[in-house]
N, C-alpha and C positions, 0 to 999 in steps of 0.2 A: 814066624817072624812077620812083622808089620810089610807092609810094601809101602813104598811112599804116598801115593795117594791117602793110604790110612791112618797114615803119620801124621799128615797136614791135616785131614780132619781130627783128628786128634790135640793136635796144636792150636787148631784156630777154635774150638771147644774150651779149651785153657785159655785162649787168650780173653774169648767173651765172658768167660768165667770171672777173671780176673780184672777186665773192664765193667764189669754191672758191680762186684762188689767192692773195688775201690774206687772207682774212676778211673779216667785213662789217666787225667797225670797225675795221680798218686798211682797206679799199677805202675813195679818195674819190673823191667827183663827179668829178673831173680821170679817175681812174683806169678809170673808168667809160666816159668820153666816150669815153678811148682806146678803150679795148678793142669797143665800139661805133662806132666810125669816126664819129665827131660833134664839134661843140663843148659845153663842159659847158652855153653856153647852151640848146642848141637839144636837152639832156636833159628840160630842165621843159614839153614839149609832150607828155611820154610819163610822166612822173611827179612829184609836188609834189618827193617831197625820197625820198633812200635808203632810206628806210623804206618809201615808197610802194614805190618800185622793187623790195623784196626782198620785198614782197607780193605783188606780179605775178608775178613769178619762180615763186614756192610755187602762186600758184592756178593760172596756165599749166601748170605741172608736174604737181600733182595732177587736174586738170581731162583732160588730156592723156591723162596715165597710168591715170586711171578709162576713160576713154574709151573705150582700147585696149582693156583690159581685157572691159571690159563684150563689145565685138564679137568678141573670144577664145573666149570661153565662154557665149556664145551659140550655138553653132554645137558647142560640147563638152560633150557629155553622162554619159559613165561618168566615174565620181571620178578615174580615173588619169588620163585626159586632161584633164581641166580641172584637176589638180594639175599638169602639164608647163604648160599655157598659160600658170597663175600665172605659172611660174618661167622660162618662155619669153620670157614679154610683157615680164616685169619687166626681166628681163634684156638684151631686146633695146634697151629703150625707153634705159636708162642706160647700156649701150653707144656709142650713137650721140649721145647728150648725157651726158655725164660730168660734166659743169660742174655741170648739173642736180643728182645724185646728190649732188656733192660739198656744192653750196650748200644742200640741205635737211639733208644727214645732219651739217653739223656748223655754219649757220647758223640754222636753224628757231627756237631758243632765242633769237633775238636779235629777234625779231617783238616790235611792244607790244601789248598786251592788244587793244586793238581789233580790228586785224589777226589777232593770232592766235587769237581764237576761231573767226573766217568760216576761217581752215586747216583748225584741227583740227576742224569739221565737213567739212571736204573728206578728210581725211586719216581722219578716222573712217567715212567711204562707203567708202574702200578698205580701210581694215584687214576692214570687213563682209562686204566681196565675196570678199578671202581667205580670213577664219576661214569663210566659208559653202560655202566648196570645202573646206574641212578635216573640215565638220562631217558629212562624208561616208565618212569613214574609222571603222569602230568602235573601231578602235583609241584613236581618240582622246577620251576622255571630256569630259563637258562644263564639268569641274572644272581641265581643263588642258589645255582651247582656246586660253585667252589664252598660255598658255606655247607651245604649239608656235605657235601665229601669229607671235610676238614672234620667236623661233626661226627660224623660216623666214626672217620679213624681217631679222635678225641677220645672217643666212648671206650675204644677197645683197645686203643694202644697203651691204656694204663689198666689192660686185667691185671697185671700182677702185682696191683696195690689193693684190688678188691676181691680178686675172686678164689673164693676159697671152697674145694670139694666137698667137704662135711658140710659146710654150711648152704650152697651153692647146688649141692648135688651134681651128677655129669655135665661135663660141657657142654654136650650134645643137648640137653634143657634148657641152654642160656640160651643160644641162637635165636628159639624164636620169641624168648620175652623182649629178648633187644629189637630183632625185627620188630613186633610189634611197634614198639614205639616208631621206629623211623617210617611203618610204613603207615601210621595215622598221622602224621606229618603231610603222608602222599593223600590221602583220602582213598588209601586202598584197605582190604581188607587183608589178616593175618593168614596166610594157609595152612590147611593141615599136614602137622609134619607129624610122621613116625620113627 
């Protein structure tokens, strides 16, 4: 038997499910329950009403995604490597959860004020930790940080409109074509990754 914890990741798995392929207002609670193997009753022990639910969603995601992050580059020290880890971690993390990607990059807007202010403090720790690995590049001025930041996550917050395995080959071979580009931008050179 499940224990709660496993239940809610379970549930909020259904909900992001349910939010990337209809949208949040077109997803209902019915649609939800599905996609989370439940009864729409036995949804409101993991969330009051849809809006709770697509808050969990964002803070699990961002909470998650900093996470990784943070224990990336930790451990990465010269700018070129903690520029691949950004774009490794990021990548790998919305790889393996899509739904994830899908439900912040085109439901985030649908948060109410309450909610969305506790995100965008979650979401502004991460955009920090990236522009802080950028801010490592001379090339990059501090007049058009915010630009190449935006840029970066531009590129990669819509892989699940391009990026395809068979065609694409491992994730792990995107990282450094993408680096490339952003770091002849810097006037740095690509490094060798294995």
């Amino acid at each position: 038997m499940m224990g709660y914890e496993q239940r809610r990741e379970q549930v909020l798995d259904g909900c992001a499910h349910a939010f990337a392929e209809k949208g949040y207002d077109a997803a209902s609670i019915r649609d939800i329950a599905k996609a989370a193997n439940m009864s729409s009753g036995g949804l409101y022990h993991y969330g009051i009403n849809k809006q709770d639910l697509l808050y969990q969603v964002c803070e699990r995601t961002f909470r998650s995604l900093t996470d990784r992050l943070e224990t990336a580059l930790s451990s990465e020290y010269a700018p070129k490597e903690r520029l691949y880890a950004v774009f490794a971690t990021h990548l790998a993390y919305f790889l393996e959860r899509p739904h994830e990607l899908i439900t912040l990059t085109e439901n985030l807007s649908s948060l109410e004020p309450a909610g969305s202010g506790k995100i965008r403090t979650l979401q502004r720790r991460y955009y920090d930790l990236v522009s802080g690995v950028l801010t490592s590049f001379p090339g990059i001025a501090e007049h058009s940080l915010r630009v190449a930041t935006m840029t970066l996550f531009g590129s990669i917050n819509w892989v699940h409109t391009w990026y395809r395995r068979e065609v694409d080959g491992e994730s792990s071979g995107v990282g450094p074509a993408h680096d490339g580009l952003i770091l002849t931008w810097t006037g740095s050179e690509l490094p060798a990754f294995t």
